[in-house]
PyMOL CGO cylinders between C-alpha atoms (Angstrom):
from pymol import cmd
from pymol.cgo import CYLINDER

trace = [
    CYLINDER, 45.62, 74.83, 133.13, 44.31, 75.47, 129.42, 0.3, 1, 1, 1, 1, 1, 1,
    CYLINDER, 44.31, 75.47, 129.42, 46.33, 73.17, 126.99, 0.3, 1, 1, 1, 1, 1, 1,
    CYLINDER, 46.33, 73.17, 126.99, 45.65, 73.61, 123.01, 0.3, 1, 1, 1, 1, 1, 1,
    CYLINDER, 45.65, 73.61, 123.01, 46.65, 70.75, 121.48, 0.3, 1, 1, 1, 1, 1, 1,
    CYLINDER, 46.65, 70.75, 121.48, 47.65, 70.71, 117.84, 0.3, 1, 1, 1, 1, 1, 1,
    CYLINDER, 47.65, 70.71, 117.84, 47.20, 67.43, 116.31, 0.3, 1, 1, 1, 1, 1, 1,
    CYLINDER, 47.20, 67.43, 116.31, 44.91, 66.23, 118.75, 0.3, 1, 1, 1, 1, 1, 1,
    CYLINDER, 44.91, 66.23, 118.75, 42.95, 63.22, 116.20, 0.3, 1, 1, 1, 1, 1, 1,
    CYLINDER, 42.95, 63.22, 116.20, 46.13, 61.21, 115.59, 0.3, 1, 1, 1, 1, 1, 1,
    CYLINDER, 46.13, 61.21, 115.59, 47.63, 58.69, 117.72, 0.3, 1, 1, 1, 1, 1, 1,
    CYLINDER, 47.63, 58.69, 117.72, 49.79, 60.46, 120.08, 0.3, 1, 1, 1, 1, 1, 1,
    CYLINDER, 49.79, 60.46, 120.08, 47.20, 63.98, 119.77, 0.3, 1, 1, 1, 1, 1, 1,
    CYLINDER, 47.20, 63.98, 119.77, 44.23, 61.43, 121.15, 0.3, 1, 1, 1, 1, 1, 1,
    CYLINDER, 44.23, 61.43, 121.15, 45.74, 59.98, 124.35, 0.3, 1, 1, 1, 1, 1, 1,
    CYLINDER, 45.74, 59.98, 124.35, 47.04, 63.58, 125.31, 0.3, 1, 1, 1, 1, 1, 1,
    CYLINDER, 47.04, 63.58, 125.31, 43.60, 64.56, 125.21, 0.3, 1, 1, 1, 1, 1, 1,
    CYLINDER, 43.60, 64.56, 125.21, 42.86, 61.64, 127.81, 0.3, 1, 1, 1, 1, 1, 1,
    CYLINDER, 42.86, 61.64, 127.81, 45.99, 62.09, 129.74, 0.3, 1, 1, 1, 1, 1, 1,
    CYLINDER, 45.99, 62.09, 129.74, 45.69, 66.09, 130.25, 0.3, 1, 1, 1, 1, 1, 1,
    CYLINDER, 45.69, 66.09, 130.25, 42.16, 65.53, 131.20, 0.3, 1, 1, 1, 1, 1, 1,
    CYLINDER, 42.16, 65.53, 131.20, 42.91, 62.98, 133.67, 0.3, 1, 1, 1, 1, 1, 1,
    CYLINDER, 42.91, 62.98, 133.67, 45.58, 64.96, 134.95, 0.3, 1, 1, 1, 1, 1, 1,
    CYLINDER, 45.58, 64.96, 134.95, 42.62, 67.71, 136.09, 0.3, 1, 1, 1, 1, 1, 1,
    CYLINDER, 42.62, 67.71, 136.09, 43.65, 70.47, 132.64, 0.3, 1, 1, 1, 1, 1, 1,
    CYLINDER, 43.65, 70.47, 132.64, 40.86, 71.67, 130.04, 0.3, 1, 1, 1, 1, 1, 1,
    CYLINDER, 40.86, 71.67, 130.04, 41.79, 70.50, 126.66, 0.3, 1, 1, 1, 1, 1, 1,
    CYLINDER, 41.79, 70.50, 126.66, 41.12, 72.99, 123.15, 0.3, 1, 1, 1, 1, 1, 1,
    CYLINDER, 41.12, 72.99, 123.15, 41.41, 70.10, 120.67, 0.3, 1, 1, 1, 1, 1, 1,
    CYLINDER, 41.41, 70.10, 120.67, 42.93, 71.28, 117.58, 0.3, 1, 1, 1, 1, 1, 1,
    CYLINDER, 42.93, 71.28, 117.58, 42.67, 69.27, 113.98, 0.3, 1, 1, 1, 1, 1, 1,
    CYLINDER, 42.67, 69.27, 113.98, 42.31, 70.38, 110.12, 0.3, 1, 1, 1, 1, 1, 1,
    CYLINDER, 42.31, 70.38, 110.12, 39.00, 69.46, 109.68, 0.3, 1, 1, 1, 1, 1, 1,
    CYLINDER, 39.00, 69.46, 109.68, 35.95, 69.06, 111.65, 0.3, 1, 1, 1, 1, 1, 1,
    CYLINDER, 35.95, 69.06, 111.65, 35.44, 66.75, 114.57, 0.3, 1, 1, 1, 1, 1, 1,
    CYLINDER, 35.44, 66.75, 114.57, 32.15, 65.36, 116.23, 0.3, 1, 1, 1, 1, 1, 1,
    CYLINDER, 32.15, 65.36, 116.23, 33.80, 65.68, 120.32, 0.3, 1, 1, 1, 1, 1, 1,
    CYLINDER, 33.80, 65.68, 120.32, 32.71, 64.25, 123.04, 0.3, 1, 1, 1, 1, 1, 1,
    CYLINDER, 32.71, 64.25, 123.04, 30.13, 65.23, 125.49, 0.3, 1, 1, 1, 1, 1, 1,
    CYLINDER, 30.13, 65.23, 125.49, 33.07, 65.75, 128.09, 0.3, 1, 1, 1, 1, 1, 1,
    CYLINDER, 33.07, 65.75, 128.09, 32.81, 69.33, 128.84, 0.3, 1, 1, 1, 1, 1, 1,
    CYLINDER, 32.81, 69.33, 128.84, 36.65, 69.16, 129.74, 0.3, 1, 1, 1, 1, 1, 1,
    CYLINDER, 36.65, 69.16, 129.74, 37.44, 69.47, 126.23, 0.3, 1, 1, 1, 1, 1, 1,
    CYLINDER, 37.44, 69.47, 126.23, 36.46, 71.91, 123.25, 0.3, 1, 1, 1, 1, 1, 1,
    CYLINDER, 36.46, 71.91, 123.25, 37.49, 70.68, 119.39, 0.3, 1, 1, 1, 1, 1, 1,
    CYLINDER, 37.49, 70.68, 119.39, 38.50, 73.72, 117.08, 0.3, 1, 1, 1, 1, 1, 1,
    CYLINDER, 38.50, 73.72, 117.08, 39.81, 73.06, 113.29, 0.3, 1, 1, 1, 1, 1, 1,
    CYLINDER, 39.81, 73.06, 113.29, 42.15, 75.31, 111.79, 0.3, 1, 1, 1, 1, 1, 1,
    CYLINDER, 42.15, 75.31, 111.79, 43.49, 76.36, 108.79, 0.3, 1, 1, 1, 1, 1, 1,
    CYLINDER, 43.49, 76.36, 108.79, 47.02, 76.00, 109.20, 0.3, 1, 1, 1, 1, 1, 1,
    CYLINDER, 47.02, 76.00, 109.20, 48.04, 78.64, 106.55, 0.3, 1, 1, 1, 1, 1, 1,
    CYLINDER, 48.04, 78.64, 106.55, 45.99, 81.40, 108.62, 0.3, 1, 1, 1, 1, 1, 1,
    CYLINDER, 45.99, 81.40, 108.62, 47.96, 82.38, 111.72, 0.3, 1, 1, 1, 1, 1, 1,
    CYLINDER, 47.96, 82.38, 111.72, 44.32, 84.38, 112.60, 0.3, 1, 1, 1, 1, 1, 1,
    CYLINDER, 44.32, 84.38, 112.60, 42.47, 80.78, 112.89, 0.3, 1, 1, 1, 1, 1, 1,
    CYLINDER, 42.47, 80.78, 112.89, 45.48, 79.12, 114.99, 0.3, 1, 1, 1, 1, 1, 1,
    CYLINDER, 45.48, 79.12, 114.99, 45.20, 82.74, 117.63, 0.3, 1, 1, 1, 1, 1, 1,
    CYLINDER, 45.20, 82.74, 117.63, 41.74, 81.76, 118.01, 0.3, 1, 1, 1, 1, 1, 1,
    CYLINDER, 41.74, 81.76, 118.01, 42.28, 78.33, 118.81, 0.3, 1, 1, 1, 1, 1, 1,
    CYLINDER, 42.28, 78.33, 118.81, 45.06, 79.20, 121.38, 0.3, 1, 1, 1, 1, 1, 1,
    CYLINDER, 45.06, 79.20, 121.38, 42.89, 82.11, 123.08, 0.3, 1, 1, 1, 1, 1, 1,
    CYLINDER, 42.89, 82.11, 123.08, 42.70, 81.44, 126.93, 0.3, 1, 1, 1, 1, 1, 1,
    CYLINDER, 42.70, 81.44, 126.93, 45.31, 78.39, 127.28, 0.3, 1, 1, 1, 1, 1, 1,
    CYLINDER, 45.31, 78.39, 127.28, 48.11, 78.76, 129.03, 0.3, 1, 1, 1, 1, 1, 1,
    CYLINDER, 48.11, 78.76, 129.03, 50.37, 76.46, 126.82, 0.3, 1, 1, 1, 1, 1, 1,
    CYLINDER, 50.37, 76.46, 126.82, 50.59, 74.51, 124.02, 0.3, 1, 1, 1, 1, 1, 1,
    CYLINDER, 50.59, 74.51, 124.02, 51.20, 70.98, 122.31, 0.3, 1, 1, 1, 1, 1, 1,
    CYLINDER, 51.20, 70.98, 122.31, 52.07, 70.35, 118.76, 0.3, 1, 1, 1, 1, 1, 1,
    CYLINDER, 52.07, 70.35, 118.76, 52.19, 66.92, 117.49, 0.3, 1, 1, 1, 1, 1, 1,
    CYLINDER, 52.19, 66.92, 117.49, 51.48, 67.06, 114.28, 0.3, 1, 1, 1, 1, 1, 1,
    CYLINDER, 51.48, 67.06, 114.28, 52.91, 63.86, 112.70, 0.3, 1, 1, 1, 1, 1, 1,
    CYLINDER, 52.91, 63.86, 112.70, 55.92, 63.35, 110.50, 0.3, 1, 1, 1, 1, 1, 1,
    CYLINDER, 55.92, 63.35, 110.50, 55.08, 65.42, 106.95, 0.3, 1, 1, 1, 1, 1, 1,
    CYLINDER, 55.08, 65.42, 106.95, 53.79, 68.53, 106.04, 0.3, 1, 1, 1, 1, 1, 1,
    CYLINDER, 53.79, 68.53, 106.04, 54.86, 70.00, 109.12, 0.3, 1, 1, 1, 1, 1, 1,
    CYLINDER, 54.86, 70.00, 109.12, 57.45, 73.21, 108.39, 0.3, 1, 1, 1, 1, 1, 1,
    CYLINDER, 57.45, 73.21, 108.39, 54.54, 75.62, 107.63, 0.3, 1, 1, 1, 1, 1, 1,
    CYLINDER, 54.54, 75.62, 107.63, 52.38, 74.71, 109.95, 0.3, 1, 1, 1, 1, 1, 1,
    CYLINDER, 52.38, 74.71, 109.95, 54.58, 75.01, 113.05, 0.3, 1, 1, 1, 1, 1, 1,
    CYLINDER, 54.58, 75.01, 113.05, 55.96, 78.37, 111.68, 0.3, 1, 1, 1, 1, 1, 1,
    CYLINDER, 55.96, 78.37, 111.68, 52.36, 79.82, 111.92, 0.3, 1, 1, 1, 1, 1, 1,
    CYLINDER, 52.36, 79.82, 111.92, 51.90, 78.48, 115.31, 0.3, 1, 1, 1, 1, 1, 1,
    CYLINDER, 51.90, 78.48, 115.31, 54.90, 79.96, 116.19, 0.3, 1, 1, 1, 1, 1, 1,
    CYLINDER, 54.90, 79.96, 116.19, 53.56, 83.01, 115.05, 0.3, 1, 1, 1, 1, 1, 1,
    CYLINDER, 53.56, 83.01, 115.05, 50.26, 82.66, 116.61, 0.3, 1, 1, 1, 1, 1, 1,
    CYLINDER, 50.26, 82.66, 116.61, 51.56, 81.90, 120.17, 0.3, 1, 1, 1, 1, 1, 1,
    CYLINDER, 51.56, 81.90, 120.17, 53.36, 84.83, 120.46, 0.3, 1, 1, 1, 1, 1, 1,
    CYLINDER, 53.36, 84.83, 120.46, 50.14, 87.27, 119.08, 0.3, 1, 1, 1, 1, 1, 1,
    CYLINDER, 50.14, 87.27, 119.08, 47.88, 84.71, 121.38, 0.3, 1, 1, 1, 1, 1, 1,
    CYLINDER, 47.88, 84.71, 121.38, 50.63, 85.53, 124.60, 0.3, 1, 1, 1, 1, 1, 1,
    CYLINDER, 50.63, 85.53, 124.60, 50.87, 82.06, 124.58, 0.3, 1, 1, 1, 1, 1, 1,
    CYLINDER, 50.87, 82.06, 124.58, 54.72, 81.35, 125.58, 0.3, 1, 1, 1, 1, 1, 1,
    CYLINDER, 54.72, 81.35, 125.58, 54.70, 77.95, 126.64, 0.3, 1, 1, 1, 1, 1, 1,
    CYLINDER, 54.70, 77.95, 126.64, 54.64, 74.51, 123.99, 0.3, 1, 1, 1, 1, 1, 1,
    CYLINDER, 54.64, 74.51, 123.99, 55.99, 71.33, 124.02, 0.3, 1, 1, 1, 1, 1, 1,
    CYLINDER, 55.99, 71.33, 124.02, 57.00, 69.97, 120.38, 0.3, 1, 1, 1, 1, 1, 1,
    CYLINDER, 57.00, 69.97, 120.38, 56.69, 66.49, 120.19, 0.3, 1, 1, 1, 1, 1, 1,
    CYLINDER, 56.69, 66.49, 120.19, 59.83, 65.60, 116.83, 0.3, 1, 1, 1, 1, 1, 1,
    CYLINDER, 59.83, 65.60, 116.83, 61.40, 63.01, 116.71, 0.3, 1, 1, 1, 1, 1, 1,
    CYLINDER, 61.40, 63.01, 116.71, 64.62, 60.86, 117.61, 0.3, 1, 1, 1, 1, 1, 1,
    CYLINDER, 64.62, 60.86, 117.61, 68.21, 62.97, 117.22, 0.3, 1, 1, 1, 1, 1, 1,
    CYLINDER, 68.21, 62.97, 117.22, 66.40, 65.81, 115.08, 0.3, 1, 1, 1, 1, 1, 1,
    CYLINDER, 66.40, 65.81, 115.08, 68.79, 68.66, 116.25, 0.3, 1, 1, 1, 1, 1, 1,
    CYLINDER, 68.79, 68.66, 116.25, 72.44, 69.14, 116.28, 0.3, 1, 1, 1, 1, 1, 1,
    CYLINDER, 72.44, 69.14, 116.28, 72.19, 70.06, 120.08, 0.3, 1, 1, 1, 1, 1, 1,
    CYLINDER, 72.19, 70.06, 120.08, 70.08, 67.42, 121.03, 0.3, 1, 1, 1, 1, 1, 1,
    CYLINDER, 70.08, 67.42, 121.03, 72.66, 65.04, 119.39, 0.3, 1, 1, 1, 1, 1, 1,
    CYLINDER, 72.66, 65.04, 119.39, 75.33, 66.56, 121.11, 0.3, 1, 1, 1, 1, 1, 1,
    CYLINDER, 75.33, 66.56, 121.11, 73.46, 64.08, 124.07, 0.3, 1, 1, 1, 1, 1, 1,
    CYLINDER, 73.46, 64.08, 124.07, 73.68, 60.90, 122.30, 0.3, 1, 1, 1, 1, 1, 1,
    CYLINDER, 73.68, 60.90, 122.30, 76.99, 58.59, 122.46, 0.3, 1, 1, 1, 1, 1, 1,
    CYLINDER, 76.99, 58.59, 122.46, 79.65, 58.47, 119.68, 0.3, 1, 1, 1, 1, 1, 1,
    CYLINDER, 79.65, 58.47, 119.68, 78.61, 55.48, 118.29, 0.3, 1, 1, 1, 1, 1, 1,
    CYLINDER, 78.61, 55.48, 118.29, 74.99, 57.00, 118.29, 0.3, 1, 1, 1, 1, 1, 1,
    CYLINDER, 74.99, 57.00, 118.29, 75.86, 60.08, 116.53, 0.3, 1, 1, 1, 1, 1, 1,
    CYLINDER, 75.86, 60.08, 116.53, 77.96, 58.49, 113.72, 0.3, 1, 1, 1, 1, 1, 1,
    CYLINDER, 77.96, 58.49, 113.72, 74.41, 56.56, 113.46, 0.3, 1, 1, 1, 1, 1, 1,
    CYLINDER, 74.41, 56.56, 113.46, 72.33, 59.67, 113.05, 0.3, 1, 1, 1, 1, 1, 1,
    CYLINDER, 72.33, 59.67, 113.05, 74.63, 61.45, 111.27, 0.3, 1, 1, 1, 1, 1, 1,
    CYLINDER, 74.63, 61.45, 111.27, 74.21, 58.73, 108.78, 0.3, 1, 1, 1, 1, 1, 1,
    CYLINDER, 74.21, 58.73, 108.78, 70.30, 59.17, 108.56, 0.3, 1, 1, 1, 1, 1, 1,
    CYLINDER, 70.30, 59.17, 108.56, 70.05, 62.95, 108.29, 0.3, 1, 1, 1, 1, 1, 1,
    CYLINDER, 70.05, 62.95, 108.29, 69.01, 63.23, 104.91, 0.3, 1, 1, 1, 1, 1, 1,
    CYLINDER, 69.01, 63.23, 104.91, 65.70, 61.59, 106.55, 0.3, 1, 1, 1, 1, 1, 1,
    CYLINDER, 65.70, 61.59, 106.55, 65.58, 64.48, 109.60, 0.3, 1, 1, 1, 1, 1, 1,
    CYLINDER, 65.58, 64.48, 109.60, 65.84, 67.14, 107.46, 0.3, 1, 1, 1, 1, 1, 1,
    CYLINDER, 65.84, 67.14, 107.46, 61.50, 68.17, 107.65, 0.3, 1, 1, 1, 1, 1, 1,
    CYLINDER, 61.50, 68.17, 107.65, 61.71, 67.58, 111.14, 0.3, 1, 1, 1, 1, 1, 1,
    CYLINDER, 61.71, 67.58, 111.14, 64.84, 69.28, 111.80, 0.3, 1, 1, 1, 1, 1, 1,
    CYLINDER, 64.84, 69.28, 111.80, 63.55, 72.20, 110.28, 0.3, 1, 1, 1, 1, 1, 1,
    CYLINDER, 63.55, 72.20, 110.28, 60.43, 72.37, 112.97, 0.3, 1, 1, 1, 1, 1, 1,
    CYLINDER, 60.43, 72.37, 112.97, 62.89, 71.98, 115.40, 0.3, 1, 1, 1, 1, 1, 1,
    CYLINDER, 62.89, 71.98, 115.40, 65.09, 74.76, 114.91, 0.3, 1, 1, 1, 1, 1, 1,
    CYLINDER, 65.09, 74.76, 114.91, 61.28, 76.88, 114.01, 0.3, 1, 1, 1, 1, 1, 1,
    CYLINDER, 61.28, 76.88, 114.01, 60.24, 76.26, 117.64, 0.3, 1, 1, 1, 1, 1, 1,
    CYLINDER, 60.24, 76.26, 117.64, 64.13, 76.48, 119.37, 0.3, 1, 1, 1, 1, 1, 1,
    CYLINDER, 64.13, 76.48, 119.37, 64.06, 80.44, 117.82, 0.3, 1, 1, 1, 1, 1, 1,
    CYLINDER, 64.06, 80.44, 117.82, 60.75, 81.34, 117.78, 0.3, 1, 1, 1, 1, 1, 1,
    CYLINDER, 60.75, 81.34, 117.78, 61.38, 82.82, 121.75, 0.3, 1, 1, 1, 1, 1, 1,
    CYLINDER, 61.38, 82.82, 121.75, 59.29, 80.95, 123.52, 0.3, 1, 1, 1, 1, 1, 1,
    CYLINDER, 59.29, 80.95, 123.52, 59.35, 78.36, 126.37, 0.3, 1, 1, 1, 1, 1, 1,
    CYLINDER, 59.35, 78.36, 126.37, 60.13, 75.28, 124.75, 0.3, 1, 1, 1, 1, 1, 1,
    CYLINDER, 60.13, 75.28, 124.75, 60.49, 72.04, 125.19, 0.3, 1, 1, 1, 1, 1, 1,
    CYLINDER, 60.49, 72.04, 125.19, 60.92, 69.79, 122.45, 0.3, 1, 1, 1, 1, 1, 1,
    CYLINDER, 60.92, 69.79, 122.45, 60.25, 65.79, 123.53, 0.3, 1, 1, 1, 1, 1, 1,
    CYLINDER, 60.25, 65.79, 123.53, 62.25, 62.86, 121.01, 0.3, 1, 1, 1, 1, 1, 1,
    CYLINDER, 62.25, 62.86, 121.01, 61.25, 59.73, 121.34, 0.3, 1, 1, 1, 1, 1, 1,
    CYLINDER, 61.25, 59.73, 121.34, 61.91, 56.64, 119.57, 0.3, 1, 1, 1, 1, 1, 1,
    CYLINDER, 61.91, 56.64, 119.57, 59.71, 53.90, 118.47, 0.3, 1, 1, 1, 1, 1, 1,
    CYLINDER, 59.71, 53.90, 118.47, 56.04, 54.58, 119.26, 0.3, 1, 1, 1, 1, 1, 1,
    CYLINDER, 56.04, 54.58, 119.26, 54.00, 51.07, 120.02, 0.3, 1, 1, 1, 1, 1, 1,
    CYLINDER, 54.00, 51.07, 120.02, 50.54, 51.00, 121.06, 0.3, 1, 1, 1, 1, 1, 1,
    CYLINDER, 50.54, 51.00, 121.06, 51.05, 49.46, 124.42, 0.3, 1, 1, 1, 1, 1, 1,
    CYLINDER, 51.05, 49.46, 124.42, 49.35, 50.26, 127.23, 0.3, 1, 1, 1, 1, 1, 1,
    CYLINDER, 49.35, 50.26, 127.23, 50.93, 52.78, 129.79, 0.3, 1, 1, 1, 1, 1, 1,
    CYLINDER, 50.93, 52.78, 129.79, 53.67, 51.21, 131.89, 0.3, 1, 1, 1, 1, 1, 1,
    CYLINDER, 53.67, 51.21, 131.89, 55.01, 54.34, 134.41, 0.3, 1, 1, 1, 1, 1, 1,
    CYLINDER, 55.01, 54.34, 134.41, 58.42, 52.89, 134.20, 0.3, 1, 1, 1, 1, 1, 1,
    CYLINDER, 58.42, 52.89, 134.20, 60.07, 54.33, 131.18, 0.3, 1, 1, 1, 1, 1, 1,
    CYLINDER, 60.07, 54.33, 131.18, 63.83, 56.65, 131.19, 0.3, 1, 1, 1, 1, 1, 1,
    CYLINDER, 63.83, 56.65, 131.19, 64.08, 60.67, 130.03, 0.3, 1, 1, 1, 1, 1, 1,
    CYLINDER, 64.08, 60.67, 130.03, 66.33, 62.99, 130.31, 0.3, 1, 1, 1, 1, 1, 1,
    CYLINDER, 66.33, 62.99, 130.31, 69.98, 61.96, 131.11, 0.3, 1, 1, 1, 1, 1, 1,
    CYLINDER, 69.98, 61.96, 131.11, 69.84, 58.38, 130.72, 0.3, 1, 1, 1, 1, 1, 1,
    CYLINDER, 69.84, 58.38, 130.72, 72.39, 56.45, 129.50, 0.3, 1, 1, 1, 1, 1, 1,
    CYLINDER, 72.39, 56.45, 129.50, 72.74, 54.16, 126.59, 0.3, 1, 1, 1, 1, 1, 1,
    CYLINDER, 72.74, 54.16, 126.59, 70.33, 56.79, 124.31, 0.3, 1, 1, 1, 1, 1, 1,
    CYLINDER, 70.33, 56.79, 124.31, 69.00, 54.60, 120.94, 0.3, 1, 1, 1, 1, 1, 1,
    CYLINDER, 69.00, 54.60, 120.94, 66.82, 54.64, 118.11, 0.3, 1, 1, 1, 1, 1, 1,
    CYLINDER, 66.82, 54.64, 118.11, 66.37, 51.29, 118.56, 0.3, 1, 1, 1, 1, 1, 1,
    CYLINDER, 66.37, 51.29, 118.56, 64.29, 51.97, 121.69, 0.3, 1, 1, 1, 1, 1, 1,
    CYLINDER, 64.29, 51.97, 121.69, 60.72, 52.05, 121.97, 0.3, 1, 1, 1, 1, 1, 1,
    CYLINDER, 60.72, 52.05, 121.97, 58.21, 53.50, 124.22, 0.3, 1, 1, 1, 1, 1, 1,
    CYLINDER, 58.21, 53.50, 124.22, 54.42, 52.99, 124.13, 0.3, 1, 1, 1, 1, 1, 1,
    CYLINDER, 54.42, 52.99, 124.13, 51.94, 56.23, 123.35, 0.3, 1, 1, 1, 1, 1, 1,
    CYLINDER, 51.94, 56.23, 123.35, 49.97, 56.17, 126.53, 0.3, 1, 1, 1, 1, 1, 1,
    CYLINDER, 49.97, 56.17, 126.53, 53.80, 56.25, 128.35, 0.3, 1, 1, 1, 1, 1, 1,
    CYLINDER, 53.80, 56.25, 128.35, 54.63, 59.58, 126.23, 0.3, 1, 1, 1, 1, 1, 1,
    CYLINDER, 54.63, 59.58, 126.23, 51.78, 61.09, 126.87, 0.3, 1, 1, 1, 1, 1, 1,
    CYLINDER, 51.78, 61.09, 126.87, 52.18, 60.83, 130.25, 0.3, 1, 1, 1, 1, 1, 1,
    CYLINDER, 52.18, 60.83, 130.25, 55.42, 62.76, 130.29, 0.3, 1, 1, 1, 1, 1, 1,
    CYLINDER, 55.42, 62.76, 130.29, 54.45, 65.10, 128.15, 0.3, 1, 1, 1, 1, 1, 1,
    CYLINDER, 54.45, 65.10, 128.15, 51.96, 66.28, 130.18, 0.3, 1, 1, 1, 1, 1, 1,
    CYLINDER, 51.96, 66.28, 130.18, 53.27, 66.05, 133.04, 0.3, 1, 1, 1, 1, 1, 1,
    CYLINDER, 53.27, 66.05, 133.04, 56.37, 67.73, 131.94, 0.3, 1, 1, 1, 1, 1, 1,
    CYLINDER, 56.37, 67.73, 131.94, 54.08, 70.46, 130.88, 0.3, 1, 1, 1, 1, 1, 1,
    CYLINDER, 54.08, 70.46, 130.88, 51.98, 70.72, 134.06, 0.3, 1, 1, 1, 1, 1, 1,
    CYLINDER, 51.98, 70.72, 134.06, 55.75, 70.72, 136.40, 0.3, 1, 1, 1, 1, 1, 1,
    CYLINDER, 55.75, 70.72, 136.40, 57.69, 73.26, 133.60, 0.3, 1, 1, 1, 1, 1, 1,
    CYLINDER, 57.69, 73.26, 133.60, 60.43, 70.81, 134.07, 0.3, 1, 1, 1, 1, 1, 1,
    CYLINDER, 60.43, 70.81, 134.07, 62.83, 70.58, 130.74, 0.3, 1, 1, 1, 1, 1, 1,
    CYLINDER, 62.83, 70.58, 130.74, 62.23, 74.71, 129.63, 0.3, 1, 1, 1, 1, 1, 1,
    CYLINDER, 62.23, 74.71, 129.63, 64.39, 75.51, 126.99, 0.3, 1, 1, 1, 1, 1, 1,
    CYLINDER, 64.39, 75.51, 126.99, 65.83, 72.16, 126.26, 0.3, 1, 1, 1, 1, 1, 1,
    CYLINDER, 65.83, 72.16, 126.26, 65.38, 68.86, 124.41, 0.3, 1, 1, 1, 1, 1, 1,
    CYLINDER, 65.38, 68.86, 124.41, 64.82, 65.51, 126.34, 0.3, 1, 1, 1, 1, 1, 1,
    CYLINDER, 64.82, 65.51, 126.34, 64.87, 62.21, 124.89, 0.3, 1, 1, 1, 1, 1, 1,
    CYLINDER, 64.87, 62.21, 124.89, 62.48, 59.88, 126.29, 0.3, 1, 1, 1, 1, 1, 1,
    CYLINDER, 62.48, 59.88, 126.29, 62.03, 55.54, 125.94, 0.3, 1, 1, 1, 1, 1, 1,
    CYLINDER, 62.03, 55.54, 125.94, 61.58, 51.91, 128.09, 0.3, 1, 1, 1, 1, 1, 1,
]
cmd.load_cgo(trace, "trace")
């Protein structure tokens, strides 16, 4: 499988790179500026201009899905043209990678006590709430991944997603774990059309 992945030079964007590549999948390497890549032939770096849809179709010709992690600001306009771009690019399937509780459905999962928590933060979701509902009615096959904390531990294999009880923002769960899931979440088309929280 071709993967594009948007936001490929920051933390999370880097060890999907390694992790889809490991996992036997070419990699297009997406960032806003330049990049110097590697000499592995597995992956080919692109920069776009996230206010042309036209530069983000090129970057998504010949995958067969899509990653967008992005980071935590200037996000709303850039994931609206992607939006735009995977559907003129026949690109149907992405993974958004948001954060913890940033939809009223996916807090529908959470725990009362956990809800009366996020409820009490939203003023912070709002940016990434917005990407979320851009990507849940864009039409596409979705899946958008909310973890907690993100340390920079090394990969452990033994982390919880999905229905799991006892769902916090308190958690944690290292990079190298979420990239793991994401891809292979991607690579299995488990979660379509759904939210999934993720931690240790």
């Amino acid at each position: 499988m071709q993967i594009t992945i948007f936001g490929a030079t920051g933390s999370v964007g880097r060890l999907l790179i390694d992790e889809a590549v490991k996992q036997g999948h070419t990699v297009v390497a997406v960032s806003r500026h330049a990049h110097v890549g590697s000499a592995n032939t597995a992956v080919q770096w692109v920069s776009v201009d996230y206010e042309n849809v036209s530069s983000i179709v090129t970057a998504l010709t010949g995958s067969d899905a899509a990653i967008v992690s992005l980071g935590d600001y200037d996000v709303v306009t850039p994931t609206e043209n992607i939006a735009l771009a995977l559907k003129r690019a026949a690109v149907h399937r992405i993974e958004l990678l948001t954060g913890f509780g940033t939809s009223p459905e996916s807090r529908r999962q959470l725990g009362i006590g956990m809800r009366a928590v996020m409820t009490g933060m939203h003023p912070m979701l709002r940016t990434k709430e917005r990407q979320d509902k851009i990507i849940r009615n864009a039409g596409l096959d979705f899946t958008i991944v909310q973890p907690p904390t993100l340390t920079d531990g090394p990969a452990t294999h033994a982390y919880r997603y999905g229905d799991y009880s006892n769902k916090s923002i308190n958690g944690h769960i290292s990079r190298a774990d979420l990239a793991e899931f994401m891809i292979t979440n991607l690579t299995n088309h488990r979660y379509e059309q759904e939210s999934v929280y993720i931690q240790d």
